[in-house]
C-alpha positions as CSV (number, residue, x, y, z in Angstrom):
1,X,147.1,184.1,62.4
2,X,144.4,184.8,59.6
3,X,143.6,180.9,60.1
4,X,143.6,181.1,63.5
5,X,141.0,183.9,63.6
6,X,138.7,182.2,61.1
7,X,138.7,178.8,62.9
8,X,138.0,181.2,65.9
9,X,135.2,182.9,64.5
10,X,133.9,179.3,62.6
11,X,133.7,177.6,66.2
12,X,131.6,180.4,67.6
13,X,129.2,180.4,65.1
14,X,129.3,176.6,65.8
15,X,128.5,177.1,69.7
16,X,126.1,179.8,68.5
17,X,123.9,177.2,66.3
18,X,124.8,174.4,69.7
19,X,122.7,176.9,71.6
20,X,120.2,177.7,69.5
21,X,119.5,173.9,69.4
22,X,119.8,173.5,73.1
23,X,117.1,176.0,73.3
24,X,115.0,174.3,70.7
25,X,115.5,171.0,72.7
26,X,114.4,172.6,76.1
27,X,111.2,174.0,74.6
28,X,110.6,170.7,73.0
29,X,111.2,168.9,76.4
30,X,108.5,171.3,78.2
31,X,106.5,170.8,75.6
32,X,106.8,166.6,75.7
33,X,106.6,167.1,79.7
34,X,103.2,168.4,79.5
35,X,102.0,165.6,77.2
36,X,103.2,163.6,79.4
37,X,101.3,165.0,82.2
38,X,98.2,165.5,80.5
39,X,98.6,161.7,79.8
40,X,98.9,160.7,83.1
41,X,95.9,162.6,84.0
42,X,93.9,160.6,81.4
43,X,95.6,157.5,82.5
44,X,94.5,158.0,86.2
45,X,90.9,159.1,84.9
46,X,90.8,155.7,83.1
47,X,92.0,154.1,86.0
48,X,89.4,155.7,88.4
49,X,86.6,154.4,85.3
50,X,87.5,150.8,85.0
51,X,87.7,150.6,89.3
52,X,83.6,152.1,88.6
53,X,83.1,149.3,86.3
54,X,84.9,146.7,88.0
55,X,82.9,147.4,91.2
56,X,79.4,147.4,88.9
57,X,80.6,144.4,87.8
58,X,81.0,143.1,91.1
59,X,77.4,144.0,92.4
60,X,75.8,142.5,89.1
61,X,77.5,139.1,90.0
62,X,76.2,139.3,93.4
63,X,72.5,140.6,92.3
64,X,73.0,137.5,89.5
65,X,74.4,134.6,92.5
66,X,71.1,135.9,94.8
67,X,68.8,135.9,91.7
68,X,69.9,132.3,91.0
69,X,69.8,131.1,95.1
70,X,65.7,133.0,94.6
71,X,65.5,131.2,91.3
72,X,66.3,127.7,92.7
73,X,64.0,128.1,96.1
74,X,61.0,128.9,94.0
75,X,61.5,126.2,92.1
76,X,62.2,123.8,94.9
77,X,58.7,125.2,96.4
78,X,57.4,124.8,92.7
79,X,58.0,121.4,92.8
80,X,56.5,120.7,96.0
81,X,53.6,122.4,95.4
82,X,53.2,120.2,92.5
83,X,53.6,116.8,94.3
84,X,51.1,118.4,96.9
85,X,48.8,118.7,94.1
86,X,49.2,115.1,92.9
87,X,48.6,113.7,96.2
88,X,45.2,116.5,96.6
89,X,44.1,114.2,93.2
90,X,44.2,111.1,94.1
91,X,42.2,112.2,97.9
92,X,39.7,113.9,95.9
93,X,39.5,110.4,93.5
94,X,39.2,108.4,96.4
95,X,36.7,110.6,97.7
96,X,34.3,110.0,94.3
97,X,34.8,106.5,94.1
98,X,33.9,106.1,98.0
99,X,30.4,108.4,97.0
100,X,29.7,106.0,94.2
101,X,30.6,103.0,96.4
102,X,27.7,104.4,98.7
103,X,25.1,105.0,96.3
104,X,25.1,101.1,95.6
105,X,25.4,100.0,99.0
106,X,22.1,102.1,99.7
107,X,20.0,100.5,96.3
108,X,21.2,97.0,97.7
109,X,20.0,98.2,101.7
110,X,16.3,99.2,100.1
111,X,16.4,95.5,98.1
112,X,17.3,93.6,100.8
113,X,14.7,95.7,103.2
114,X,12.3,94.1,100.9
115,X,13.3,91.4,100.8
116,X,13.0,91.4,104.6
117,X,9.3,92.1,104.6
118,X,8.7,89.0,102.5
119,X,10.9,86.7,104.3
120,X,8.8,87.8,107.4
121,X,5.3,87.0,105.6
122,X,6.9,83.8,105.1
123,X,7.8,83.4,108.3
124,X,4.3,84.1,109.8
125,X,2.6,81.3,107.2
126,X,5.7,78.7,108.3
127,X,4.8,79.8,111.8
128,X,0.8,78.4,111.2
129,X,2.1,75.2,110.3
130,X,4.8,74.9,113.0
131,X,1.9,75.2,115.3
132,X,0.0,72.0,114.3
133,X,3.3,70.3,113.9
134,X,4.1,71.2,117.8
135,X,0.8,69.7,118.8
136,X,1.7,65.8,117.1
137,X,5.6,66.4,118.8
138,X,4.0,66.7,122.4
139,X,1.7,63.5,121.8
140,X,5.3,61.8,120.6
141,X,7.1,62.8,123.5
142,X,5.2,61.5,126.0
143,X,4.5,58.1,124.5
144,X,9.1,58.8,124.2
145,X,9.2,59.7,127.9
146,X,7.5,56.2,128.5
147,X,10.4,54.5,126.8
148,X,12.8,56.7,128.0
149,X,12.2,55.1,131.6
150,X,12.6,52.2,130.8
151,X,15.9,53.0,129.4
152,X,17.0,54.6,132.4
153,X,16.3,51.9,134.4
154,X,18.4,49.6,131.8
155,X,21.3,51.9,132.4
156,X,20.9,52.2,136.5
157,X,22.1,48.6,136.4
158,X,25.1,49.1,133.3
159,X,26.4,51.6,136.1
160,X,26.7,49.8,138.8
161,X,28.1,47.2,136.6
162,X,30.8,50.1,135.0
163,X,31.9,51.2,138.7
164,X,32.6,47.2,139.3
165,X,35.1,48.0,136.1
166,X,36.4,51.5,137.3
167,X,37.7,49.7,140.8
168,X,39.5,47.1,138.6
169,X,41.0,49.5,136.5
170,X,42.1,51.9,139.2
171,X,44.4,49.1,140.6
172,X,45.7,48.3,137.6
173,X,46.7,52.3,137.5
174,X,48.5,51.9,140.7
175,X,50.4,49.4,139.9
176,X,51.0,51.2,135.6
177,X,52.0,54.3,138.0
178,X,54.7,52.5,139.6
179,X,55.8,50.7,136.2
180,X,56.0,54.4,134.9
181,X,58.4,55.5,137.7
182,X,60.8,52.2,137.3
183,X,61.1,53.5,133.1
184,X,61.5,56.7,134.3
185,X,64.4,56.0,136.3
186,X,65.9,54.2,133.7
187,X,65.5,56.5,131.7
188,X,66.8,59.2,133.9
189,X,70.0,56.8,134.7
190,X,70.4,56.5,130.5
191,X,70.6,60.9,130.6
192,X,73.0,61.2,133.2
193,X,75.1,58.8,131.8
194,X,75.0,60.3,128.3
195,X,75.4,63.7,129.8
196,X,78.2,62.2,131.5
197,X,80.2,63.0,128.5
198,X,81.0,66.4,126.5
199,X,81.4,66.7,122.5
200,X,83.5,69.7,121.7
201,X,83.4,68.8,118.0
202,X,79.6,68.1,116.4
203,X,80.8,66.3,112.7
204,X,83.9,67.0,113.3
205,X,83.5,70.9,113.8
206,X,84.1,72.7,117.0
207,X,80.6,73.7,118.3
208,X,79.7,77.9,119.2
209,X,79.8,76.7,122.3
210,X,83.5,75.6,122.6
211,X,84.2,78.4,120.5
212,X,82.9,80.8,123.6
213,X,84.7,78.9,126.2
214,X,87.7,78.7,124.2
215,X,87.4,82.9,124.1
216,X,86.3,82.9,127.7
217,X,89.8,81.2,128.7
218,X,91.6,83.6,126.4
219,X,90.2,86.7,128.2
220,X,90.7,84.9,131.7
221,X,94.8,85.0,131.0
222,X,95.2,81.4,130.4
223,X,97.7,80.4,127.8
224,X,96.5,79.4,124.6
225,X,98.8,76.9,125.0
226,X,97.2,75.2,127.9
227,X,93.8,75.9,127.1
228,X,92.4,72.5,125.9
229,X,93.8,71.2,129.1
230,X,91.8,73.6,131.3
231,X,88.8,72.5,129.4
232,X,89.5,69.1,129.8
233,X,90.7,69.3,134.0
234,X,87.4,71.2,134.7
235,X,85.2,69.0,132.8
236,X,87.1,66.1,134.8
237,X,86.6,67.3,138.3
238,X,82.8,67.8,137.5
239,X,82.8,64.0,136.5
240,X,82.2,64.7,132.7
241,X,84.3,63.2,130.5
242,X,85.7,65.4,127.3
243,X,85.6,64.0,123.4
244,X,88.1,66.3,121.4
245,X,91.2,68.0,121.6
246,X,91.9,71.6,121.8
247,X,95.7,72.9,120.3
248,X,97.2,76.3,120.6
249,X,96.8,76.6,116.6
250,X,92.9,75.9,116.8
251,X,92.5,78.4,119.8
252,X,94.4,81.2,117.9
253,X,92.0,80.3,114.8
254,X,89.4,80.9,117.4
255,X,90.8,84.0,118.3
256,X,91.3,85.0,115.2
257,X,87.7,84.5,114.0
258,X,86.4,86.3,117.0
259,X,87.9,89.6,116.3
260,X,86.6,88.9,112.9
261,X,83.3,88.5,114.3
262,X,83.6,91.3,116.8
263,X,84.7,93.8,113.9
264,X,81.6,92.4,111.6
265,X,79.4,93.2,114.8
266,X,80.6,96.5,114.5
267,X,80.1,97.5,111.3
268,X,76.4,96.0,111.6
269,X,75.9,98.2,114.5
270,X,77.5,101.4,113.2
271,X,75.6,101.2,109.8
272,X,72.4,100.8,111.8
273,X,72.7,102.6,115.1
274,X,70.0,105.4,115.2
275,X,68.4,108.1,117.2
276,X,66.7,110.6,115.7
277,X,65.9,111.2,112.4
278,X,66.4,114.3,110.2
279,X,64.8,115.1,106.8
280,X,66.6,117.3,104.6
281,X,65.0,118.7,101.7
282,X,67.8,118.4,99.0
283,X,66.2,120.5,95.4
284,X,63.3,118.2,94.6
285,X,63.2,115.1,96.5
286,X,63.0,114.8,100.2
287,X,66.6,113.0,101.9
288,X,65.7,111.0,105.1
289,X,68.7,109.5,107.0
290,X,69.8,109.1,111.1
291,X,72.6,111.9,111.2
292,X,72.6,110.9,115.3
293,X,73.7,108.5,117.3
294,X,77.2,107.8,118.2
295,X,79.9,109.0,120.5
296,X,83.6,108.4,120.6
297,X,85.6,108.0,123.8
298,X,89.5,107.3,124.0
299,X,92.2,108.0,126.6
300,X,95.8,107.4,126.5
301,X,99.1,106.6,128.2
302,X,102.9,105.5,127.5
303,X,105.0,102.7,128.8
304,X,108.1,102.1,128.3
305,X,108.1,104.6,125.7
306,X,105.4,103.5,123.6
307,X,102.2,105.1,123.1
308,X,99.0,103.1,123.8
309,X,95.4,104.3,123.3
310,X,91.9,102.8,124.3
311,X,89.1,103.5,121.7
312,X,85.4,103.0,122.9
313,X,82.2,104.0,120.8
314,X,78.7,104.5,122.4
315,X,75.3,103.9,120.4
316,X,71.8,102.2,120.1
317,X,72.1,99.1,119.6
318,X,70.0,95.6,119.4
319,X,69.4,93.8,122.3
320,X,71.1,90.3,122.1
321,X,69.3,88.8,125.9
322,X,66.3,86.9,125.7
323,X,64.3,88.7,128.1
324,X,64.7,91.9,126.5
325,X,63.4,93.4,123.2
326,X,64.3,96.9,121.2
327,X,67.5,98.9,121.5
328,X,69.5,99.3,124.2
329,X,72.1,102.3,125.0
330,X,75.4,100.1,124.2
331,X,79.4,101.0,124.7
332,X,81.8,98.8,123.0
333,X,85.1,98.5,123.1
334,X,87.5,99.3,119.6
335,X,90.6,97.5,120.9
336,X,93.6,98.8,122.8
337,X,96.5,100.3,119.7
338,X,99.8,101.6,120.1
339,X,100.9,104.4,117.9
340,X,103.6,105.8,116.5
341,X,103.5,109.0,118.8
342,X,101.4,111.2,121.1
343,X,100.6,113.9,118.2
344,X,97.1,114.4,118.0
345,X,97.3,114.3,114.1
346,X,98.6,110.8,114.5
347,X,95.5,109.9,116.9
348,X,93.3,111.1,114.5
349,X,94.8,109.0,111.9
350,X,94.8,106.3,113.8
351,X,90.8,106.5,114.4
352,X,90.7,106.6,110.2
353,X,92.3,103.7,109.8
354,X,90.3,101.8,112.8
355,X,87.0,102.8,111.4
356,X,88.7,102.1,107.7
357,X,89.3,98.2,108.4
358,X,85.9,97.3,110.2
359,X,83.9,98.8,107.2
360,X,86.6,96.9,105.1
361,X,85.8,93.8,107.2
362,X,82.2,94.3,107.5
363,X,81.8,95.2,103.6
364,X,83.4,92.1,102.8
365,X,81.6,90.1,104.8
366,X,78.8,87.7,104.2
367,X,76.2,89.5,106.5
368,X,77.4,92.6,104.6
369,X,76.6,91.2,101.3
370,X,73.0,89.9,102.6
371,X,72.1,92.7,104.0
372,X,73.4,95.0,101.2
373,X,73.9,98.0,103.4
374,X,77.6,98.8,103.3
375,X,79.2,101.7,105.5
376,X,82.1,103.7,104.5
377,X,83.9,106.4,107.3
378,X,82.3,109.0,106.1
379,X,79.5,107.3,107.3
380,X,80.4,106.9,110.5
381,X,81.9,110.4,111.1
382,X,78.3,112.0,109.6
383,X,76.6,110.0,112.3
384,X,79.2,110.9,115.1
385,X,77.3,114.2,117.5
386,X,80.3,114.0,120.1
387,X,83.4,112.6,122.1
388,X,84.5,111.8,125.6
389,X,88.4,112.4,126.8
390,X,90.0,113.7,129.9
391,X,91.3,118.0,130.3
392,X,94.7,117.7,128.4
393,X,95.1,120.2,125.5
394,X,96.2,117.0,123.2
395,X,93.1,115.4,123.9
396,X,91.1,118.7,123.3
397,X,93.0,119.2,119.8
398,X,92.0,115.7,119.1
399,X,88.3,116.5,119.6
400,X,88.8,120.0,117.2
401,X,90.5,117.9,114.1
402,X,87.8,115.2,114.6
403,X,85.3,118.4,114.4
404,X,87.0,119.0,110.9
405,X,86.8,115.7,110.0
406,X,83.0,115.1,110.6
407,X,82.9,118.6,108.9
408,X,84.1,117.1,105.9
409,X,82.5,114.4,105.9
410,X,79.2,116.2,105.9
411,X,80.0,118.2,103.1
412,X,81.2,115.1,101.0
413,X,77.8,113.1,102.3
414,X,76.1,116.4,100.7
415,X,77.7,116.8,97.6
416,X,77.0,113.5,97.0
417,X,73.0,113.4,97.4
418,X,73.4,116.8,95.2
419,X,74.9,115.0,92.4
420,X,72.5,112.5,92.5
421,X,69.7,114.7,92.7
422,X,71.2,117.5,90.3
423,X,70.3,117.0,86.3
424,X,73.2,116.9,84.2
425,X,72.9,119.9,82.5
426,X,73.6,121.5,85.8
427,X,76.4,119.5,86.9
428,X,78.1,119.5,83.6
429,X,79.4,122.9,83.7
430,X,81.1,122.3,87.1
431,X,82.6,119.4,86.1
432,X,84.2,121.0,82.8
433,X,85.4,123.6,85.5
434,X,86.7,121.6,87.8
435,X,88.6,119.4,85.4
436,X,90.2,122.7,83.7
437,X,92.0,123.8,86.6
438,X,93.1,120.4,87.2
439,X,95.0,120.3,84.3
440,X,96.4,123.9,84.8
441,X,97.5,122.8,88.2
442,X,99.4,120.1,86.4
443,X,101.3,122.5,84.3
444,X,98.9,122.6,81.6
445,X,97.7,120.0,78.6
446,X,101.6,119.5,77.7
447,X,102.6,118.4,81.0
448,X,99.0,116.9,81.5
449,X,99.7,114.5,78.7
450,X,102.8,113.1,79.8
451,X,101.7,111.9,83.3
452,X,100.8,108.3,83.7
453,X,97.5,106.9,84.0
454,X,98.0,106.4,87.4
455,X,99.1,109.9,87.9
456,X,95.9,111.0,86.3
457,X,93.5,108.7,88.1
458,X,95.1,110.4,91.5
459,X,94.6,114.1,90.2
460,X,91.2,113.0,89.1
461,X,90.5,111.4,92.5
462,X,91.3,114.6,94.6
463,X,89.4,116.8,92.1
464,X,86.3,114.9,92.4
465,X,86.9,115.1,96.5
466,X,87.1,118.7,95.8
467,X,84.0,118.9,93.7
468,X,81.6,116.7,95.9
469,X,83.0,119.0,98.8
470,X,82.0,122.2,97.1
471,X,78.9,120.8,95.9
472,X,78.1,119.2,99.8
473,X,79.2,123.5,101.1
474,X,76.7,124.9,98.4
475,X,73.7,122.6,100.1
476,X,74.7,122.9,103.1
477,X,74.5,126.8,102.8
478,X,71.1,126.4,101.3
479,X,69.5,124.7,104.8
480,X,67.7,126.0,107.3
481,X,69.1,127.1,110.9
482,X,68.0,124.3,112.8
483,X,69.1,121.3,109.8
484,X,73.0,123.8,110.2
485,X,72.6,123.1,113.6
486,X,71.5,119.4,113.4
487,X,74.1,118.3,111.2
488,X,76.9,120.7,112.7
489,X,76.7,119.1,116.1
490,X,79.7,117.7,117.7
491,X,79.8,117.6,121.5
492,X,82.9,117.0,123.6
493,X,82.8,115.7,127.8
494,X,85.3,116.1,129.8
495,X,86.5,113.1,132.3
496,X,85.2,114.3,136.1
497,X,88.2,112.9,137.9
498,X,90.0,115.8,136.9
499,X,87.6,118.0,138.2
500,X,87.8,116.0,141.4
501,X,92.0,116.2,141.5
502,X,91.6,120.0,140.7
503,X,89.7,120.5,143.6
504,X,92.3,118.7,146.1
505,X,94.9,120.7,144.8
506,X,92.8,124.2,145.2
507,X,92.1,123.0,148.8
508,X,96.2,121.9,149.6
509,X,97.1,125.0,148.5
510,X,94.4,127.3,149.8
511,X,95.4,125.4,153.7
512,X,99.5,126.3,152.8
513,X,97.9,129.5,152.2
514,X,96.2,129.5,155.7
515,X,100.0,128.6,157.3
516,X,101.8,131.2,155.6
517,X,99.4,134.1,156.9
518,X,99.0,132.7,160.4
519,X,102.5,132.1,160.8
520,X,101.7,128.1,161.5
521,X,104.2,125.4,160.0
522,X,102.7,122.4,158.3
523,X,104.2,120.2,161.0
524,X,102.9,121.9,164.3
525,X,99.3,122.4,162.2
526,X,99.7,118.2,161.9
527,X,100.1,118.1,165.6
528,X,97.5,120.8,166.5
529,X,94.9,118.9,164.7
530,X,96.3,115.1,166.0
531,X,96.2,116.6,169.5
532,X,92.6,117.6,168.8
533,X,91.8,114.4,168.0
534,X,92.6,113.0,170.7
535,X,91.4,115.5,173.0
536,X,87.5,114.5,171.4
537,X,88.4,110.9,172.4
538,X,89.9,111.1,176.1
């Protein structure tokens, strides 16, 4: 029991110490709480701070970015006032050397003055002596006249003699006048006889004339199969006879080599259709080019399930006729494609790859090569101010992502003159940037290093695309209103026999309209009006 009691009395003094240290522990824990509060107070003061700094930070950048767009106008107005002063020198040089040029032509005007006044002395003192000279001529002369009768009297009887000769020779004209029209016909006969046959081959080569005929057939419908024998049954029934034979294989070569042609023509035209010029003003050096010019029209329909579309482009072009000079307002036809579907992503694609293959053609091409003016599609899409379609919505989302297209192109035409206008120093920097979150976009130098050099010479591809579009957005920000506006132009025409259908339909329904209110059915309205008709008649 005595056990008992102490174990009793041991335990509660145990429990007494327990809460005596449960009471420490809560005072401790309010006193850690308001640490911890007080820390969170200082925390969301800090916080507060760094959002001040952060948006400091943020205005400085912007101040900075404006200070540098400021920076780079003055100098581009720097620079021009420079070449201004240049071209102020050399006027104001040309301007001394034409003074000094005067000044000698004035001392040469007095010296030859006086030498003017003694030429005329001369003159006067020649003059004297022409005077006596005059008087001997006129003694001359008349003893001369003397003679001179005599001569003419000599030559009274040569002409009568001479027309004795004229009547002899005039009939032997007559009859060399009807000698000349016996050659002629013979000679006439010899023509029509050679004429009487046709050479489609000149050393062996089909002529550009047979070549055009053999096209001309072609686009008539006739087979290619029978086309030599259309030539030759045509040429027959005239009376001309036909040296050379056309086959199927040389009129598909023909073929062949005229949409070759027809493609080369088109990149010719393309590369130099113009209309108005714009100059840009690009940092220091003034960019001239022919932004405008060219429209787009296509339309398109299905049968038997597969889609077809009809491409046409419409520019300034050359004049090919004789009796016409300059440029001329020209549409010409792309060609007639099927595609894979009616998407207007697909259309769009489609156009890329059209445009693609005759710059690939005409770049190829000797006259490409001579003229050394290639085209790429950016070329032709920063040229391109509009398109023509009918009312459907695929058509119309067709014109936007051409919009986009033509956007980008701009931008990448841009970029470009910047980097060939930009120093290094400048460009460096960007290109060091660009090429860093290329590789991070990779996965880092690790991964960067185990890609092929394929691989890398596709992600280096895009980021240059990227970079040359950045660079083209930063110039284009930098121009004027009117060069945004210029550049940004993109036009789209609607087809009118839409309009036209739209109407009909409006008045159909706006006359079932009339019936319904009036209580009149469509058939006895027919009647009314037929009856009418023939009232006005009768």
């Amino acid at each position: 029991m005595t056990s008992l009691q102490e174990l009793l009395a041991l335990s509660e003094n145990k429990v007494q110490l327990l809460e005596d240290r449960v009471i420490e522990l809560e005072s401790a824990l309010h006193i850690q709480r308001d640490l911890v509060a007080e820390l969170s107070q200082a925390l969301a003061d800090e916080k507060d701070q760094s959002a001040t700094l952060c948006a400091g930070l943020d205005a400085q950048i912007e101040h900075s970015k404006k200070l540098y767009k400021a920076l780079r106008v003055e100098k581009r107005a720097q620079q021009r006032g420079q070449a201004w002063k240049g071209v102020l020198e050399e006027q104001i040089q040309l301007l001394k050397s034409a003074d000094i040029k005067l000044a000698v032509d004035l001392q040469m005007a007095k010296g030859n003055a006086s030498k003017a006044v003694d030429a005329l002395l001369k003159t006067e003192r020649e003059n004297s002596a022409l005077r006596s000279k005059l008087s001997k001529t006129l003694e001359q002369c008349t003893t001369e006249a003397a003679l001179a009768q005599q001569k003419l009297t000599q030559a009274h009887n040569r002409m009568k003699e001479h027309k004795k000769l004229s009547e002899k020779l005039k009939k032997r004209c007559d009859r060399a006048a009807r000698v000349h029209a016996n050659a002629l016909k013979r000679a006439t006969d010899h023509v029509k006889k050679e004429s009487a046959v046709h050479k489609l081959l000149h050393k062996g080569v089909f002529t550009e004339k047979t070549h055009n005929l053999i096209r001309l057939l072609v686009r008539a419908g006739c087979s290619r199969a029978y086309v030599g024998e259309v030539i030759h049954a045509v040429f027959k029934t005239a009376g001309i006879s036909v040296q050379g034979k056309v086959s199927r294989h040389t009129v598909s070569r023909v073929v062949l080599e005229g949409y070759f042609a027809a493609n080369m023509q088109l990149g010719y035209e393309m590369a130099e259709a113009k209309s108005e010029c714009l100059s840009l003003f690009c940092y220091n050096s003034c960019l001239t080019n022919c932004f405008l010019g060219m429209t787009f029209g296509a339309d398109g329909t299905t049968h038997r399930s597969i889609n077809y579309n009809s491409r046409h482009v419409h520019y300034k072009a050359q004049s090919y006729s004789d009796d016409s000079a300059g440029t001329k307002q020209t549409t010409r036809l792309l060609g007639v494609h099927s595609s894979l579907d009616g998407s207007s992503e697909e259309s769009v694609k489609s156009w890329k790859e059209l445009l693609g293959g005759i710059a690939e053609i005409y770049n190829q091409s000797p006259l490409g090569k001579r003229t050394n003016h290639l085209i790429r599609v950016i070329d032709i899409f920063v040229k391109l101010i509009g398109m023509h379609s009918d009312h459907c919505a695929k058509e119309k989302k067709d014109f936007r992502l051409m919009e986009k297209e033509k956007t980008l192109a701009t931008y990448q035409y841009l970029g470009e003159e910047e980097i060939l206008e930009r120093p290094n120093q400048e460009l460096i920097p960007q290109f060091e940037m660009a090429h860093k979150q290329m590789v991070q976009k990779a996965g880092g130098s690790a991964e960067w290093d185990k890609l092929s050099a394929i691989e890398k010479a596709e992600h280096q591809a895009k980021m240059m695309e990227t970079l040359v579009i950045e660079l083209g957005k930063e110039s284009f920000d930098m121009l004027s209103d009117d060069e945004k506006h210029t550049l940004k132009l993109f036009i789209w025409a609607g087809c009118g026999c839409h309009k036209d259908l739209n109407t009909v339909r409006g008045g159909n329904a706006a006359m079932m309209a009339w019936w319904g209110e009036n209580g009149v059915p469509p058939s006895a309205g027919k009647q009314r009006q037929c009856s009418s008709v023939k009232g006005s008649f009768a």
